[in-house]
GUNU-346433 format. One record per residue (C-alpha): residue in one letter; x, y, z. Coordinates in steps of 0.05 Angstrom, whole numbers. Layout:
<votors>
<residuo:a, px:X, py:Y, pz:Z>
...
</votors>
This chain:
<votors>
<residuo:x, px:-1641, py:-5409, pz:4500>
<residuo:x, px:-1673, py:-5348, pz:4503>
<residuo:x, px:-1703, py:-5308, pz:4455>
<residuo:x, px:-1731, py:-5228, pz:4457>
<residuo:x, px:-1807, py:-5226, pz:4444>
<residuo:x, px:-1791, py:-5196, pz:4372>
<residuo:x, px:-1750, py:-5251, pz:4353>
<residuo:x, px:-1804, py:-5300, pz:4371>
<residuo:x, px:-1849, py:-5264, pz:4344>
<residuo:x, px:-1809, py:-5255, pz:4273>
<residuo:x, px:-1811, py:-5344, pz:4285>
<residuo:x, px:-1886, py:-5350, pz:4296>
<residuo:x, px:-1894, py:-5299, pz:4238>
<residuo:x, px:-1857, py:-5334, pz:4187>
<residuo:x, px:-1878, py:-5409, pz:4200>
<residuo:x, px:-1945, py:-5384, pz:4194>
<residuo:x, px:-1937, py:-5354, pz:4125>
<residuo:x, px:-1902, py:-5419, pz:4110>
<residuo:x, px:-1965, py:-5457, pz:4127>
<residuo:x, px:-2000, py:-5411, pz:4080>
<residuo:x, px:-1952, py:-5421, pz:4026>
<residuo:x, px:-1977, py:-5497, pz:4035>
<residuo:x, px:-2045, py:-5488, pz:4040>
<residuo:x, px:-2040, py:-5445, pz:3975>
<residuo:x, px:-2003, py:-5494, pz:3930>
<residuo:x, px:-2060, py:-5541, pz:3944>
<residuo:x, px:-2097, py:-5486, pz:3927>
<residuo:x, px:-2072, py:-5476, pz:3862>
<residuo:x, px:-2082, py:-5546, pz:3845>
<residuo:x, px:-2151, py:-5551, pz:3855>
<residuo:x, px:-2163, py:-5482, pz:3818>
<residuo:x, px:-2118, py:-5514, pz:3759>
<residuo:x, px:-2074, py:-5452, pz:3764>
<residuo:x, px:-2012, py:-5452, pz:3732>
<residuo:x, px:-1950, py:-5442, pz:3775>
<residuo:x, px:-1931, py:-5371, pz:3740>
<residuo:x, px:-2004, py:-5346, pz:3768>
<residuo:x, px:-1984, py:-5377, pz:3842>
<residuo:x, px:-1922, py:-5345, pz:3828>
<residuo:x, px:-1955, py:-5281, pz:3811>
<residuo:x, px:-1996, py:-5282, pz:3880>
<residuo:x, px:-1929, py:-5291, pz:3923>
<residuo:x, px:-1894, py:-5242, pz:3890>
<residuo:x, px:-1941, py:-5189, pz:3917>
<residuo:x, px:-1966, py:-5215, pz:3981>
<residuo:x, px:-1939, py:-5168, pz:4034>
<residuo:x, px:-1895, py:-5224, pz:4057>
<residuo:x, px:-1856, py:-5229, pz:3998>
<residuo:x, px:-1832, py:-5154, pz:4017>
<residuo:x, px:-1827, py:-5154, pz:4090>
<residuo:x, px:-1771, py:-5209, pz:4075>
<residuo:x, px:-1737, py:-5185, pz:4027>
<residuo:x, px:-1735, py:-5112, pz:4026>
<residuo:x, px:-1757, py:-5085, pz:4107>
<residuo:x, px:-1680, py:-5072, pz:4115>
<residuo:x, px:-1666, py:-5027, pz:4046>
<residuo:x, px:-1732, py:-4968, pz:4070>
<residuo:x, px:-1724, py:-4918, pz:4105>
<residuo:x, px:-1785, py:-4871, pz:4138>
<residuo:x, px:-1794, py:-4823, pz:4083>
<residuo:x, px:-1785, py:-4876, pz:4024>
<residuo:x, px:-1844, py:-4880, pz:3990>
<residuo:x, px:-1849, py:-4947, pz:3945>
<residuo:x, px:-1896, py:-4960, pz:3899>
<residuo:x, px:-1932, py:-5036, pz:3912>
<residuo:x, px:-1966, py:-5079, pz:3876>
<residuo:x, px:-2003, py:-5120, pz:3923>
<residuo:x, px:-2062, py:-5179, pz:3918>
<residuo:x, px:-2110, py:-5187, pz:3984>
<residuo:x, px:-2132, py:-5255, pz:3959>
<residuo:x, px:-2153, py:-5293, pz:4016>
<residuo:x, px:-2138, py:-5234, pz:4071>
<residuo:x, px:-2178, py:-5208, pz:4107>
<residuo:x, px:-2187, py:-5127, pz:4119>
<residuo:x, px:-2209, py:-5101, pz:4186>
<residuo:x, px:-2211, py:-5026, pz:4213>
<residuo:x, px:-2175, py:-5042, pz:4272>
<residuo:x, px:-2159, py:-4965, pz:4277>
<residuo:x, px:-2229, py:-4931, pz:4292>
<residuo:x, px:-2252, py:-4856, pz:4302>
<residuo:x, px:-2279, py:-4832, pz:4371>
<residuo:x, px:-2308, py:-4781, pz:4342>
<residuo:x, px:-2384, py:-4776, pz:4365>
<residuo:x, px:-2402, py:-4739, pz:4301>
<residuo:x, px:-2360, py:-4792, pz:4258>
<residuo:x, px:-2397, py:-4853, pz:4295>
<residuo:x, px:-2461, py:-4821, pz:4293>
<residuo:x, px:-2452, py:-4813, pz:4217>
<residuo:x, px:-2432, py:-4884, pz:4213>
<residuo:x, px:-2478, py:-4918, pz:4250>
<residuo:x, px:-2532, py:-4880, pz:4209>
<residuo:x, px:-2503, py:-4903, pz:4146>
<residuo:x, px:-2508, py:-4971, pz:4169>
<residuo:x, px:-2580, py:-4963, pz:4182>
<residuo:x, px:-2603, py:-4938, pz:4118>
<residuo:x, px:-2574, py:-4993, pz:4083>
<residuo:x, px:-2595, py:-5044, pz:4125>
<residuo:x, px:-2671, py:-5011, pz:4117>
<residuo:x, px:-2652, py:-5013, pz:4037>
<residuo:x, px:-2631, py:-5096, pz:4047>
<residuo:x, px:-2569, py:-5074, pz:4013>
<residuo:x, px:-2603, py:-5069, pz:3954>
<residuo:x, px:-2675, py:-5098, pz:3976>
<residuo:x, px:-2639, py:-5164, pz:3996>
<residuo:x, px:-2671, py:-5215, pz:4031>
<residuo:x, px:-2645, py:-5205, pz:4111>
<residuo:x, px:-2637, py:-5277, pz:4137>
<residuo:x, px:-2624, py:-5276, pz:4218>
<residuo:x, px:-2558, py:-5323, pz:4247>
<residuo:x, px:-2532, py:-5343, pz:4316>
<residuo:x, px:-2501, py:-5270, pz:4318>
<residuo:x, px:-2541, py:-5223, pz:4283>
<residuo:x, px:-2563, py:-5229, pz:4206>
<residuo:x, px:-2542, py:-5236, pz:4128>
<residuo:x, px:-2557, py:-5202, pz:4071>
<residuo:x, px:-2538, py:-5249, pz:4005>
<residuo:x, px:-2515, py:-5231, pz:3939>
<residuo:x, px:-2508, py:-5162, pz:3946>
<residuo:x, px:-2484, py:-5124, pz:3881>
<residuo:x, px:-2403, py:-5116, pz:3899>
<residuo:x, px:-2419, py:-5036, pz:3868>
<residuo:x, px:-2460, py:-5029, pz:3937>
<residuo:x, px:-2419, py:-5057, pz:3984>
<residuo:x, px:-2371, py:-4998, pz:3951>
<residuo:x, px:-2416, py:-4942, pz:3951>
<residuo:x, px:-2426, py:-4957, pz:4032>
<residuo:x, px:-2343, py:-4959, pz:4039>
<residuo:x, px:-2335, py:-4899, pz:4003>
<residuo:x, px:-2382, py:-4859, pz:4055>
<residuo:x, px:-2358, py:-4897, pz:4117>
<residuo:x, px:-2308, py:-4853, pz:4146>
<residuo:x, px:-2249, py:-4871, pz:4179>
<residuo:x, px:-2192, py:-4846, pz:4223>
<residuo:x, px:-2147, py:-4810, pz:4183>
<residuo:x, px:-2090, py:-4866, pz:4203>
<residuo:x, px:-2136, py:-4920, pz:4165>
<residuo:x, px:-2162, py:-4882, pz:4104>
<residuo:x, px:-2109, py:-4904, pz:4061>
<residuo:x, px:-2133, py:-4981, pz:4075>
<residuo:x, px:-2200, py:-4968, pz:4068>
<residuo:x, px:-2181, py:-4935, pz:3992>
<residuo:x, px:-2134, py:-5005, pz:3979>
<residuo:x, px:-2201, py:-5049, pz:4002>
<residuo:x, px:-2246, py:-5010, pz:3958>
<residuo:x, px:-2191, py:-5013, pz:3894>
<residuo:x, px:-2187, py:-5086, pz:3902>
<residuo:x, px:-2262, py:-5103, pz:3904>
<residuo:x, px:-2266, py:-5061, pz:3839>
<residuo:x, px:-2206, py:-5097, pz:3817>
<residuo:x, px:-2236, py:-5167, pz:3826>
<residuo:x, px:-2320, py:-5141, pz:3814>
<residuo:x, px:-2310, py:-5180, pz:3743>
<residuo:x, px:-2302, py:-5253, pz:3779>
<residuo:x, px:-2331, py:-5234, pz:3841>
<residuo:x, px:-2403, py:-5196, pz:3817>
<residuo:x, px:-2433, py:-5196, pz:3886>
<residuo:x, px:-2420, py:-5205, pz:3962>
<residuo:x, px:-2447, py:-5226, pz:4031>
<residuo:x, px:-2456, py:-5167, pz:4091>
<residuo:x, px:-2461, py:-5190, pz:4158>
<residuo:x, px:-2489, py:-5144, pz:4209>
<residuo:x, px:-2448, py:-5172, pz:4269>
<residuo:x, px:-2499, py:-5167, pz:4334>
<residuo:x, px:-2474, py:-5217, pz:4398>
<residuo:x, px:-2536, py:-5255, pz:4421>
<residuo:x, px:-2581, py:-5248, pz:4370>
<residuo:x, px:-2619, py:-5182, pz:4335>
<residuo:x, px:-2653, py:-5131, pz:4387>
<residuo:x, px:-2723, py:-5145, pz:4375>
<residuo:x, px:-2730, py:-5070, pz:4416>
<residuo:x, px:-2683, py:-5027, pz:4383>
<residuo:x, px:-2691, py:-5056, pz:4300>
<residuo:x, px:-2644, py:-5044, pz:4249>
<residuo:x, px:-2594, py:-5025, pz:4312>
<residuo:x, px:-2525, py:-5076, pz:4336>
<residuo:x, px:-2507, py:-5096, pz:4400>
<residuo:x, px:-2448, py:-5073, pz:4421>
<residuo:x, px:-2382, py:-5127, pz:4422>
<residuo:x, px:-2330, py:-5112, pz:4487>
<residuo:x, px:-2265, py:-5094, pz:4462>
<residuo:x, px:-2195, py:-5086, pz:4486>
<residuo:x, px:-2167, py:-5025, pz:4465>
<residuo:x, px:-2108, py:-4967, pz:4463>
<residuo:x, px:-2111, py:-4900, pz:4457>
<residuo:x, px:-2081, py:-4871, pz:4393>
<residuo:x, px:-2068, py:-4795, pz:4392>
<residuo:x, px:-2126, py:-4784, pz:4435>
<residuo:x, px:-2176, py:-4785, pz:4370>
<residuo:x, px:-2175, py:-4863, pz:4356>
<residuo:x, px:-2169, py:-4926, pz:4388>
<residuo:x, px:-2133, py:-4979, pz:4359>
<residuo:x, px:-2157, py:-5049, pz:4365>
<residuo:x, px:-2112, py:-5100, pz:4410>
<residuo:x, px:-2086, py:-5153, pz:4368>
<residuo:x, px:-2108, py:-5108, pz:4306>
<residuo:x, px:-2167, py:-5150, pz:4306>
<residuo:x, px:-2239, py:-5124, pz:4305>
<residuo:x, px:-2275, py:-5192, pz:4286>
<residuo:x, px:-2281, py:-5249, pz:4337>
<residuo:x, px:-2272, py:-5323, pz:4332>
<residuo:x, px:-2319, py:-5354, pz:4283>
<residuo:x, px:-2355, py:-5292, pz:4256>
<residuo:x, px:-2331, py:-5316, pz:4175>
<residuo:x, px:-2369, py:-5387, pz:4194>
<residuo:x, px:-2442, py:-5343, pz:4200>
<residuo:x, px:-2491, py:-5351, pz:4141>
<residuo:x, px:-2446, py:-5416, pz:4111>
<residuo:x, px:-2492, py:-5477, pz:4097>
<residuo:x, px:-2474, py:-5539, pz:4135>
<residuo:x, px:-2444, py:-5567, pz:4073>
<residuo:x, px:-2394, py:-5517, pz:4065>
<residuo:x, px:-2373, py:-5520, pz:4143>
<residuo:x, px:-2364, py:-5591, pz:4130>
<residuo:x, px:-2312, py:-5573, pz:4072>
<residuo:x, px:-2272, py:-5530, pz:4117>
<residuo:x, px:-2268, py:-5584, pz:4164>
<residuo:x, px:-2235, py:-5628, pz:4122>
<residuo:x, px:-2185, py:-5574, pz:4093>
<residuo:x, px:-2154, py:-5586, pz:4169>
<residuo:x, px:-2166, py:-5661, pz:4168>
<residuo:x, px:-2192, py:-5656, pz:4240>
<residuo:x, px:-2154, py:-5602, pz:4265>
<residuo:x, px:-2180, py:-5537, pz:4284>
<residuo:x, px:-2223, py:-5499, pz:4245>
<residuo:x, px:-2203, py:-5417, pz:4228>
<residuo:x, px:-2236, py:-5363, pz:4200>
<residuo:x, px:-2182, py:-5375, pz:4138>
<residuo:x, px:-2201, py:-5442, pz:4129>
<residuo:x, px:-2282, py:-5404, pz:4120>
<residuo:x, px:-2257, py:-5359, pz:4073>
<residuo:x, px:-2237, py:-5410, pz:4025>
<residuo:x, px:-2306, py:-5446, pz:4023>
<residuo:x, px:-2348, py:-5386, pz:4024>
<residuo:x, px:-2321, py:-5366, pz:3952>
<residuo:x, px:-2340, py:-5290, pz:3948>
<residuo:x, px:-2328, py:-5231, pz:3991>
<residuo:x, px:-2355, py:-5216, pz:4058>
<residuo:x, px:-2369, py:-5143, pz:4093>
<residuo:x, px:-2378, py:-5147, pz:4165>
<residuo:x, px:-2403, py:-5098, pz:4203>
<residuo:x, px:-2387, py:-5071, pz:4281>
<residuo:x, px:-2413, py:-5035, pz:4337>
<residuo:x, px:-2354, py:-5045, pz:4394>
<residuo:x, px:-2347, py:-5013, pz:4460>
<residuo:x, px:-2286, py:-5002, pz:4497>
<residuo:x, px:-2259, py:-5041, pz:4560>
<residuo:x, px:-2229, py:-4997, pz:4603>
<residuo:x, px:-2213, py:-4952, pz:4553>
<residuo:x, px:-2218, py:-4867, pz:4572>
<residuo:x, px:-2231, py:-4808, pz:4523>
<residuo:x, px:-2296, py:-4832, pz:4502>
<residuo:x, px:-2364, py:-4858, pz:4525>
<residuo:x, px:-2400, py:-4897, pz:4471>
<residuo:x, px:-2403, py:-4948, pz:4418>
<residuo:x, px:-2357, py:-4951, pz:4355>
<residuo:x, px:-2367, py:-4969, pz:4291>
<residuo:x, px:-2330, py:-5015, pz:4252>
<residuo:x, px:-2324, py:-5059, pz:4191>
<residuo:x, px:-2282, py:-5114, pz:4157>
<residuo:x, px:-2280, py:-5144, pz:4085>
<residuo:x, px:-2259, py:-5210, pz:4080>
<residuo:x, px:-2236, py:-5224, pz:3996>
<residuo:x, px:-2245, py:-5297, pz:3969>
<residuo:x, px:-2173, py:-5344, pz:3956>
<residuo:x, px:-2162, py:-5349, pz:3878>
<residuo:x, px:-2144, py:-5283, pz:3856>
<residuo:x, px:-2081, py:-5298, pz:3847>
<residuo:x, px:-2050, py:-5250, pz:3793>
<residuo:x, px:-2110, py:-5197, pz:3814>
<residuo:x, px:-2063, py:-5132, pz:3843>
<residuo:x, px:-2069, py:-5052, pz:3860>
<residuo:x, px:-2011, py:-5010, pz:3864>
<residuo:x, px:-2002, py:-4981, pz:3935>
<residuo:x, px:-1964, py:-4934, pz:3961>
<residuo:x, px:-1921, py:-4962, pz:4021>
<residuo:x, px:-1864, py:-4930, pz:4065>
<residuo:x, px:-1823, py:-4973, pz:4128>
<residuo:x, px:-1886, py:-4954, pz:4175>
<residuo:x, px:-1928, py:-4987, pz:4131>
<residuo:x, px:-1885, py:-5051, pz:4127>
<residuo:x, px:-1886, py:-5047, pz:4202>
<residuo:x, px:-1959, py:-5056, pz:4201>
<residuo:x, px:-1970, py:-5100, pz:4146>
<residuo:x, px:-1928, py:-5151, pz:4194>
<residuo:x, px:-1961, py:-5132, pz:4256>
<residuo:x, px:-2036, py:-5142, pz:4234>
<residuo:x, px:-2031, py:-5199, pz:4182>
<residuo:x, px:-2086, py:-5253, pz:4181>
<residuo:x, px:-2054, py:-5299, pz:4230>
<residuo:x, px:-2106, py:-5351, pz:4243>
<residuo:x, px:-2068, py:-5364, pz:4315>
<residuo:x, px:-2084, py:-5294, pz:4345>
<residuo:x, px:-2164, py:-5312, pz:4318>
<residuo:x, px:-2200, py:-5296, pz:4392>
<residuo:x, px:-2271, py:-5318, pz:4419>
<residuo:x, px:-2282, py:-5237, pz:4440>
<residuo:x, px:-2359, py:-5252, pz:4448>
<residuo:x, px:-2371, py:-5314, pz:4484>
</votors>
């Protein structure tokens, strides 16, 4: 039997939500949530709409949403090439790594290095002044909303300064760049392939040895994902980018780009956002599917 690539697709799409529906009722359990919370949480997760409701929008429809990002993860996967935008960027990221993120302690890891318990009210200060391709600045407003949404529970975060091979001992408080796949979008952005920006393994940096053991036995010997992380680190994570293209034209340079990984639990914890068909489209298209998790920088 054959089937088109969108079909399969839709197949590999929906048994992975349903293996997130599992791991989430076990979940629940061990949070001692009640089943309306849990109920709550699906209800809003942008699965619950692509199933039921894709077919009923049109382009122009604008819906209002209310939507939880517990346990997602957030990624820029559509970045400027502006040189004045990156150059901005990447000098944002340097005076806040100067500043510890608040005169934290820096603490190097296999792939650059972690600032701890950072006050959640910096992590959105830096967001706010990041700037991002017009295509993506409606995201980046939804991932700052929900970390005020869920600054109560979660008072502070971790920011990882993603660097392959270590900190450059010549060139401080810079990254080294990560090779990327990319596409050209409009000529004034790229957009990531896969929609990814963070590789293989990035959440596991700056986790003790006991709580890598705990997401090991979430998968009772299977393989360990970036999702599985998430649920032992317990707070949010900001990672932060420098990518260069692969082959890519239109620009000659390094990129910069973040991601905010938000904490499982937050069950009944929602923003309203505003979503039309294209939206829907890629809300599917760049979910956190743990199978399309790549090892971009080994």
């Amino acid at each position: 039997m054959h089937l088109s690539s969108e079909s399969s697709n839709w197949y590999a799409h929906i048994a992975e939500a349903s293996l997130e529906l599992t791991q989430q009722v076990t979940r629940m359990r061990r949070d001692k949530l009640s089943p309306r919370d849990f109920g709550l949480y699906v209800r809003s997760h942008p699965d619950s709409l692509l199933i039921t409701a894709k077919n009923k929008m049109r382009d122009g429809t604008d819906v209002i949403l209310e939507q939880s990002f517990s346990g997602r993860l957030r990624e820029s996967y559509i970045v400027s090439i502006d040189t004045e935008v990156n150059r901005q960027n990447f000098t944002l990221i340097t005076e806040y790594w100067k500043n510890g993120f608040g005169r934290q302690r820096q603490e190097e890891t296999d792939k650059g290095c972690i600032f701890r318990n950072v006050p959640i009210d910096i992590i959105k200060d830096f967001l706010r002044k990041f700037e991002c391709h017009a295509n993506f600045s409606s995201y980046k407003s939804d991932t700052v909303d929900y970390l005020e949404k869920i600054s109560q529970k979660h008072p502070v975060t971790d920011v990882l300064l993603i660097s392959p091979g270590g900190l450059d001992s010549y060139n401080p408080f810079s990254l080294k760049p990560q090779i990327r796949k990319v596409g050209n979008l409009d000529k004034t952005a790229w957009r990531l392939t896969k929609d990814r920006v963070s590789s293989r393994g990035d959440e596991k940096l700056g986790l003790s040895e006991q709580q890598r053991s705990e997401a090991r036995q979430l998968v009772n010997g299977g393989a360990v994902s970036d999702t599985h992380y998430r649920m032992v680190r317990n707070r949010p994570l900001l990672m932060l980018h420098s990518l260069e293209p692969k082959n890519a034209t239109l620009f000659n340079g390094q990129i910069a780009a973040f991601g905010v990984s938000f904490p499982y639990g937050d069950y009944s914890t929602t923003i309203q956002v505003v979503a039309n068909r294209i939206w829907v489209q890629q809300e599917l298209w760049h979910d956190d599917d743990p199978t399309d998790e790549e090892d971009y920088d080994v």
